[in-house]
One Martini backbone bead per residue (centre of mass of N, CA, C, O) as a GRO file, in nm:
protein
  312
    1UNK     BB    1   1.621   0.446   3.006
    2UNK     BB    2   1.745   0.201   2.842
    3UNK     BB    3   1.797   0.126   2.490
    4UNK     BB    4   2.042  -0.075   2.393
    5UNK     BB    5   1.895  -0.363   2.322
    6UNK     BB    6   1.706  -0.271   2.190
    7UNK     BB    7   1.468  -0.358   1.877
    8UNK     BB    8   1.359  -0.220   1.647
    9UNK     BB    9   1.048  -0.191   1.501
   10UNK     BB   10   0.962  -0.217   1.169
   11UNK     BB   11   0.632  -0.339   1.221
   12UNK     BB   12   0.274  -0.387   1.180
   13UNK     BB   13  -0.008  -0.547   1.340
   14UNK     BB   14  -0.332  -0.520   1.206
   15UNK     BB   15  -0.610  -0.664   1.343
   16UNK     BB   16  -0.888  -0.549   1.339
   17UNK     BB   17  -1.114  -0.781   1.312
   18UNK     BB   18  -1.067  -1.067   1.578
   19UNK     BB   19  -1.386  -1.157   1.578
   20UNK     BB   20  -1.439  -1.172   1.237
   21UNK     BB   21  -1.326  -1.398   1.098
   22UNK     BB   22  -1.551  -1.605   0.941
   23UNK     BB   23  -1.638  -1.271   0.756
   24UNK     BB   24  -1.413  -1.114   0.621
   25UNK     BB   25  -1.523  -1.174   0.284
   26UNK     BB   26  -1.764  -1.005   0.358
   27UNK     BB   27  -1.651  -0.742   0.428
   28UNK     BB   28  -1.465  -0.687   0.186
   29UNK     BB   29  -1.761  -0.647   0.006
   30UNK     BB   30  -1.866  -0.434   0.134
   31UNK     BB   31  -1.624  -0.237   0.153
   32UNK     BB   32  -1.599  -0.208  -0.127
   33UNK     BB   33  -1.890  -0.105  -0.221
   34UNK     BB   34  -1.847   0.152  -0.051
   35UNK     BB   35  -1.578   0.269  -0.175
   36UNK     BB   36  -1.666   0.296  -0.425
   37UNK     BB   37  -1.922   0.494  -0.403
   38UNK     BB   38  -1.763   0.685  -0.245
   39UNK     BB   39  -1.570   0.766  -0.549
   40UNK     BB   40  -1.811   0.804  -0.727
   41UNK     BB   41  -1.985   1.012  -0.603
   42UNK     BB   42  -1.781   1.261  -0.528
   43UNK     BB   43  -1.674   1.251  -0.826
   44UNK     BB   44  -1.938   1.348  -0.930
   45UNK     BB   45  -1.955   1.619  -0.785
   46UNK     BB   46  -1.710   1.733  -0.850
   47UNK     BB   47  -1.739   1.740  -1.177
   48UNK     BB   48  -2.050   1.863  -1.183
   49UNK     BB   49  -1.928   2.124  -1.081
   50UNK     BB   50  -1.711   2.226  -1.265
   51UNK     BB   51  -1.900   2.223  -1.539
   52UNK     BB   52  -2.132   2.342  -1.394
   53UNK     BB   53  -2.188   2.691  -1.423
   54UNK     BB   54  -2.445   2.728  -1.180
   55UNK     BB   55  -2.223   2.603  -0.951
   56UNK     BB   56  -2.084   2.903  -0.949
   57UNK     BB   57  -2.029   2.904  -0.601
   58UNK     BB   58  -1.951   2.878  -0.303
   59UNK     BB   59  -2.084   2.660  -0.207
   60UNK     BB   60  -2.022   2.434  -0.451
   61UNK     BB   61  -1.731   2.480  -0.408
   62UNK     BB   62  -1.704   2.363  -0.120
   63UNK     BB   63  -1.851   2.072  -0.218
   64UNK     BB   64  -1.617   1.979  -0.392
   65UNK     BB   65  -1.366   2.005  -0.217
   66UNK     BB   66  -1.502   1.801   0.002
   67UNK     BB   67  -1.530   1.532  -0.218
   68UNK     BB   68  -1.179   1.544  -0.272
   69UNK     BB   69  -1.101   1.504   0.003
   70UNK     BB   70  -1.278   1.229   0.027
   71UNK     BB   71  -1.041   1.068  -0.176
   72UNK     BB   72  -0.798   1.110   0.052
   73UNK     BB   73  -0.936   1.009   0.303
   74UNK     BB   74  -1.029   0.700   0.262
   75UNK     BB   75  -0.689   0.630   0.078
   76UNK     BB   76  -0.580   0.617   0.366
   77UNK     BB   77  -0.746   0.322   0.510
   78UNK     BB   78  -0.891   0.113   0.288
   79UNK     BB   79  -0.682  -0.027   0.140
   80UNK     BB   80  -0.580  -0.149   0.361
   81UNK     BB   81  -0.815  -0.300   0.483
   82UNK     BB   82  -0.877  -0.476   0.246
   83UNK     BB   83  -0.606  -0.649   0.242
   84UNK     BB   84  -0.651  -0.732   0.530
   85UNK     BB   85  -0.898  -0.919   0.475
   86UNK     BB   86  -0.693  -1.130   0.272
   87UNK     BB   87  -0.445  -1.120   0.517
   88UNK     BB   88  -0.248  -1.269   0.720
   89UNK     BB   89  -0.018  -1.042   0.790
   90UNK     BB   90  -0.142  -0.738   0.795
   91UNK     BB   91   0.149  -0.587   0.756
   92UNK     BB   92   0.303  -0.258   0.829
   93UNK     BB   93   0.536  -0.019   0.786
   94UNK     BB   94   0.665   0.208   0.986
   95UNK     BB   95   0.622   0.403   0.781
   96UNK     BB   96   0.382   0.383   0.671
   97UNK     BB   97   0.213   0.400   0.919
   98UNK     BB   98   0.312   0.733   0.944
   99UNK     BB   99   0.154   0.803   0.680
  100UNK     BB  100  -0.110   0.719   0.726
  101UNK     BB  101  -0.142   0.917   0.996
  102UNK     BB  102  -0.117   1.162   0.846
  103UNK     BB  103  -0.305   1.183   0.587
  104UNK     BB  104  -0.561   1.131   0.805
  105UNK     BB  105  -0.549   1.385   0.966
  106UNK     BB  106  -0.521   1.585   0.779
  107UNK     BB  107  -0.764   1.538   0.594
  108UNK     BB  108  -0.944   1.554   0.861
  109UNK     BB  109  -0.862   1.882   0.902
  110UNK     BB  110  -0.946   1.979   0.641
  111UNK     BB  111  -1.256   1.919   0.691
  112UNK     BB  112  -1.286   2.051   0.916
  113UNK     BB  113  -1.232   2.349   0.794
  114UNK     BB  114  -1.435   2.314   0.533
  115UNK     BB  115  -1.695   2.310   0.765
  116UNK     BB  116  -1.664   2.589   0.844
  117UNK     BB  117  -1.663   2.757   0.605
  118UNK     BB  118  -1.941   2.659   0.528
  119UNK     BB  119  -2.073   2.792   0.764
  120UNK     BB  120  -1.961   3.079   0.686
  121UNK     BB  121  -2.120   3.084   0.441
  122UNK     BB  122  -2.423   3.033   0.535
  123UNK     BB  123  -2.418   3.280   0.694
  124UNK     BB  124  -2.381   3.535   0.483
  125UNK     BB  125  -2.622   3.451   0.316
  126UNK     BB  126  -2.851   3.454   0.555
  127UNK     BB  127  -2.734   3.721   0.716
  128UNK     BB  128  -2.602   3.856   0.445
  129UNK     BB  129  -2.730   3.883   0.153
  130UNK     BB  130  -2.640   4.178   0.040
  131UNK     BB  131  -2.328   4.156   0.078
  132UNK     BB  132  -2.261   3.815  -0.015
  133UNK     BB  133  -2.078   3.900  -0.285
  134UNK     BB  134  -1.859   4.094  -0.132
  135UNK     BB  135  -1.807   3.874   0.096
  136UNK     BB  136  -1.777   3.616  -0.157
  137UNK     BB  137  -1.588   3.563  -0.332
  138UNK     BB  138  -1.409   3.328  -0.520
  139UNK     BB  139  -1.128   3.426  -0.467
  140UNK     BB  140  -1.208   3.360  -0.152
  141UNK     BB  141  -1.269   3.104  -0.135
  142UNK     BB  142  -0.992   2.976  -0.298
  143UNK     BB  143  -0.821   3.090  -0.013
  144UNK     BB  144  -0.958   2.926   0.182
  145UNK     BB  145  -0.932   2.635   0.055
  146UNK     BB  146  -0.614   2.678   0.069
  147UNK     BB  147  -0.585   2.698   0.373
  148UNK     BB  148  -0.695   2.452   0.484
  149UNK     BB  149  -0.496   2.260   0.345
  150UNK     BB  150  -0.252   2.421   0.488
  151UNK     BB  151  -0.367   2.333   0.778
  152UNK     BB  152  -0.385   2.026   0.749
  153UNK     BB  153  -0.099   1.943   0.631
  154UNK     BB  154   0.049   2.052   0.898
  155UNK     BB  155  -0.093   1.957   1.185
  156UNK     BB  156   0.048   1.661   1.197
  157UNK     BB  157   0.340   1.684   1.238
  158UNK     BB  158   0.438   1.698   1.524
  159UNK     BB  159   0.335   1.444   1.619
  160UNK     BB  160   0.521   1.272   1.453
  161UNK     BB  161   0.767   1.341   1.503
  162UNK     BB  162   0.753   1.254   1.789
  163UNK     BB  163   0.670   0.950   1.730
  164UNK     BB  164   0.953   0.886   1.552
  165UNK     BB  165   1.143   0.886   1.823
  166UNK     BB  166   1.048   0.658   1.934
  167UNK     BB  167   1.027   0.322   2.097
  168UNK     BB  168   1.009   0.000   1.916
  169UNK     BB  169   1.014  -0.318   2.069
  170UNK     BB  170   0.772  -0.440   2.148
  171UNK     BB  171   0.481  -0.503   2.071
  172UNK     BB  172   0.296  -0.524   1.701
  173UNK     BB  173   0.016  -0.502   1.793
  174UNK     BB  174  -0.235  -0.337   1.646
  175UNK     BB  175  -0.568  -0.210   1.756
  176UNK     BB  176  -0.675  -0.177   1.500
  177UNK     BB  177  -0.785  -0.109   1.161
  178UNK     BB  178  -0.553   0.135   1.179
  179UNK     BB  179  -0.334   0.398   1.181
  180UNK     BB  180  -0.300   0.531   1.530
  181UNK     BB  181  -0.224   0.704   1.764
  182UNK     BB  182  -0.316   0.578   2.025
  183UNK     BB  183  -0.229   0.254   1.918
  184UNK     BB  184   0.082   0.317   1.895
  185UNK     BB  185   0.166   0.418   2.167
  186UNK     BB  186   0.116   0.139   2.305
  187UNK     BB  187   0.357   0.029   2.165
  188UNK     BB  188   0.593   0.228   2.324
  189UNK     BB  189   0.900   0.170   2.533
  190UNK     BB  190   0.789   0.450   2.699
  191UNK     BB  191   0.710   0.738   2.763
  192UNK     BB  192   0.365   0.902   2.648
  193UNK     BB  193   0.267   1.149   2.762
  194UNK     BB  194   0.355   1.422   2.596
  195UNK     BB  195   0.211   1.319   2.350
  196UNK     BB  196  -0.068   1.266   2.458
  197UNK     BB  197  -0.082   1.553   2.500
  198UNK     BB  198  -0.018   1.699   2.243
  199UNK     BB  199  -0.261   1.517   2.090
  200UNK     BB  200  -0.502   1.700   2.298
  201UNK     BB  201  -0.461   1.989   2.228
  202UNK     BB  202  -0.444   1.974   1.905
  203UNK     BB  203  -0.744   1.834   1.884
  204UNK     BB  204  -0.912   2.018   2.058
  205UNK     BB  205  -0.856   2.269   1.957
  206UNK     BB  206  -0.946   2.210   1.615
  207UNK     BB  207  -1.244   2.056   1.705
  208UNK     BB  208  -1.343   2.244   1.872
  209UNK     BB  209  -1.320   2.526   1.728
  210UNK     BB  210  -1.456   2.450   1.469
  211UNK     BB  211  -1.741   2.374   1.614
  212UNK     BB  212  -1.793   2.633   1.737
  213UNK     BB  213  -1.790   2.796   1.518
  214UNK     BB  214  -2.075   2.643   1.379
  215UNK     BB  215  -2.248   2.696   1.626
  216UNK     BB  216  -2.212   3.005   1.579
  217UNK     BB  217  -2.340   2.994   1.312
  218UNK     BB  218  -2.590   2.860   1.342
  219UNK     BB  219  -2.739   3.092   1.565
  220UNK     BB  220  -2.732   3.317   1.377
  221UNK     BB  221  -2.942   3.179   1.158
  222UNK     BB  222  -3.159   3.134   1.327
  223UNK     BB  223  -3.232   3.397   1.436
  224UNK     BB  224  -3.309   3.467   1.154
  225UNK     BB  225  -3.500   3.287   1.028
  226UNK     BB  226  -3.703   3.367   1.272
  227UNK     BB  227  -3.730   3.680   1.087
  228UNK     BB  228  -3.898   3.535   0.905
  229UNK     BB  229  -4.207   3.540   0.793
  230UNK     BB  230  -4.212   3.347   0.618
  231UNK     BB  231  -4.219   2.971   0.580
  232UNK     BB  232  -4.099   2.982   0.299
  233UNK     BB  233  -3.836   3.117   0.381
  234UNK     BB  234  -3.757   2.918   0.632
  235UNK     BB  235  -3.718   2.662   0.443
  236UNK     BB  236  -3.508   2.762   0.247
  237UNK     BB  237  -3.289   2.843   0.469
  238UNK     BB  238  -3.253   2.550   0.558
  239UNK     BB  239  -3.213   2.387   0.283
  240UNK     BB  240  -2.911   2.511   0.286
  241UNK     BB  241  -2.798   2.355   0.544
  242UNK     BB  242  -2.909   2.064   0.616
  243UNK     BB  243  -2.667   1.889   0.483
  244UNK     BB  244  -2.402   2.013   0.655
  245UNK     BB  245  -2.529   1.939   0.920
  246UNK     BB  246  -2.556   1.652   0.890
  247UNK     BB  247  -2.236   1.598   0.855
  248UNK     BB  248  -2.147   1.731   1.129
  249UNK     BB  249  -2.266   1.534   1.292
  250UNK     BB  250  -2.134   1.302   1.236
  251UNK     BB  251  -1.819   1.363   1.255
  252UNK     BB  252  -1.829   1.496   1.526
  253UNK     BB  253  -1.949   1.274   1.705
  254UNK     BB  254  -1.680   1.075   1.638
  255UNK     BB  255  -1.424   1.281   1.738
  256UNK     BB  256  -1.465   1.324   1.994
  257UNK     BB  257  -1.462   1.088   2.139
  258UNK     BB  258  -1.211   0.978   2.038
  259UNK     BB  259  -0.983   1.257   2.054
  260UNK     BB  260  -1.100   1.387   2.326
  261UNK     BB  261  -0.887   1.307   2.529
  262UNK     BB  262  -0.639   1.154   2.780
  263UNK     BB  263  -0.703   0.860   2.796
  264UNK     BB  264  -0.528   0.550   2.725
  265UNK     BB  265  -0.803   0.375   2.837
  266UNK     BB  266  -1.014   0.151   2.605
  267UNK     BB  267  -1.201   0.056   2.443
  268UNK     BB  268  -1.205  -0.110   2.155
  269UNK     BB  269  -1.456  -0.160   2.009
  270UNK     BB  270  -1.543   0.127   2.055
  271UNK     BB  271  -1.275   0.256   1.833
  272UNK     BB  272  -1.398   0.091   1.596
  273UNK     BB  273  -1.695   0.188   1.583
  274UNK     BB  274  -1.593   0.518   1.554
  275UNK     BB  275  -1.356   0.455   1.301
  276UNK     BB  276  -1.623   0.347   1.073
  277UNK     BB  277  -1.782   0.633   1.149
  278UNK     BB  278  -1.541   0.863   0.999
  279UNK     BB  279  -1.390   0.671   0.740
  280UNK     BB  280  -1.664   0.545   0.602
  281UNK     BB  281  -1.967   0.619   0.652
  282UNK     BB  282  -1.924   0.977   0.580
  283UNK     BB  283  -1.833   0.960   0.327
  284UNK     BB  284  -2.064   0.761   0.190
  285UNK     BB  285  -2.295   0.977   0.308
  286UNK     BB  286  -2.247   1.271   0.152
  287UNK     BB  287  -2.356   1.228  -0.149
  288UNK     BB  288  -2.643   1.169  -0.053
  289UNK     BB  289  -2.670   1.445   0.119
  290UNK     BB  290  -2.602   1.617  -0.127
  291UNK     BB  291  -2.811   1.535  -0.364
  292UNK     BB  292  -3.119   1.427  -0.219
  293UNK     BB  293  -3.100   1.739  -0.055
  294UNK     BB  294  -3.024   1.877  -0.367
  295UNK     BB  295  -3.132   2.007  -0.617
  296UNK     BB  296  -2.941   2.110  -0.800
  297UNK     BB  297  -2.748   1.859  -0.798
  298UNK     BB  298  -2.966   1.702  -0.963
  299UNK     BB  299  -2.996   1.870  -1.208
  300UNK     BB  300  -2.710   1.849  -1.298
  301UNK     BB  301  -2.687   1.564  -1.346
  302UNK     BB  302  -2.870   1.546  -1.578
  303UNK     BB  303  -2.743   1.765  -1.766
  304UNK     BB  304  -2.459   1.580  -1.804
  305UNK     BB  305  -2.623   1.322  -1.910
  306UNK     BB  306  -2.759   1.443  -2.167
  307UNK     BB  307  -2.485   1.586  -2.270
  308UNK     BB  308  -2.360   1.264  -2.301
  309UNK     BB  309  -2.637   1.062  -2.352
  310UNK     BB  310  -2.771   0.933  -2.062
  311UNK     BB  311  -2.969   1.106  -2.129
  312UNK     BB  312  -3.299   1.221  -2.296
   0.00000   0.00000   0.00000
């Protein structure tokens, strides 16, 4: 096909919620409200792990890392939505476009590697209890946490690569709330099969794989749980899980029908509302799920508010 008359399209107007038009600036306010939430939640669990020598454990250094990526997984793509819902132009550079696709992507598959990584840390404290110590050492610890994100950060290359080659001729109005893989594809000139394939393989892969490992490491707890004779043992072997599991089940409930999926024709409002439970509600969920259902960090927080004076 020709493309030398096109002209390509320098920028993209993210349409966000276009039927939510008269109540904008309370979503604003509501969003804003979350995002600060999701930002002081996140970043007071990363302090309190780093300053708390109790809790320099496997456990709680990657439930630290994970608070730090989700500071950097929302920062992907919430003050852009802020932005749009008081701006009339809506409007994101190609460039910028995407960087903001890249990133969220990265940061979401680094979130996959290191809910895996924490399934396998469950896994080893429950299952191997008495060789735990010589089996996750901190130094291991720290170099899967360094595998995770350098295998989240390479991940989404292909992919971008890919799609910075196709033409945008126009139209250039993004149907989503954010630049993302599915809605800016349907907006290039040119046929986007090998694209669609190619997010599909790379998509599933990661995302099935690393559910699948969660999966088998939580049958292996429970069959073991299941062998503990005291009701209090296997309660408390439940309670050491219970967040992560919660955590697991909302983030890949969400991304597995986003993204697993080959088929390019798809509700708009359907991929909105799914959109805004991996992107907005899990990282704000995450705080809550970690210190309310954690005495650990709960008690940890005292210790650091008491140290600092704002606790008696």
């Amino acid at each position: 096909m020709d493309t030398g008359n096109w002209s390509q399209v320098t920028e993209f107007i993210i349409l966000g919620f276009p039927h939510l038009q008269g109540v904008q600036i309370y979503l604003f306010f509501l969003l804003l409200l979350i995002y600060l939430t999701t930002v002081v939640g996140n970043l007071l669990i990363f302090l309190v792990v780093c300053l708390d020598s109790r809790l320099h454990t496997p456990m709680y250094h990657f439930v630290s890392i994970l608070s730090f990526s989700e500071l950097g997984y929302t920062a992907a793509t919430i003050p852009t939505m802020l932005a749009n819902l008081l701006s009339e132009k809506k409007t994101i550079s190609f460039s910028g476009c995407l960087l903001q696709v890249y990133f969220f992507h990265a940061l979401g598959a680094t979130e996959c590697y290191l809910l895996t990584a924490m399934a396998y840390d469950r896994y080893l404290a429950i299952c191997r209890p008495l060789h735990y110590p010589t089996l996750m050492p901190l130094t291991l610890c720290a170099e899967i946490a360094i595998g995770c994100w350098l295998g989240g950060l390479a991940g989404p290359v292909v992919e971008i690569s890919l799609i910075s080659q196709l033409p945008f001729c126009g139209p250039n109005r993004i149907q989503h709330i954010f630049c993302d893989f599915p809605p800016v594809l349907s907006l290039a000139c040119t046929d986007t099969s090998i694209n669609v394939l190619v997010d599909f393989v790379i998509n599933s892969c990661k995302i099935l794989a690393t559910f699948l490992l969660i999966l088998c490491s939580y049958m292996q707890i429970i069959c073991t749980v299941f062998r503990i004779p005291s009701a209090a043992g296997k309660r408390k072997a439940f309670s050491t899980c219970a967040s992560h599991l919660t955590v697991v089940l909302i983030f890949y409930g969400s991304i597995l029908f986003m993204y697993v999926r080959l088929k390019k024709s798809y509700s708009l409002d359907y991929d909105r509302a799914l959109a805004v439970v991996y992107s907005v509600l899990t990282p704000f969920l995450n705080p809550f799920i970690y210190s309310l259902r954690n005495k650990e960090i709960k008690e940890a927080m005292r210790r650091q508010l008491k140290r600092i004076g704002i606790l008696a």
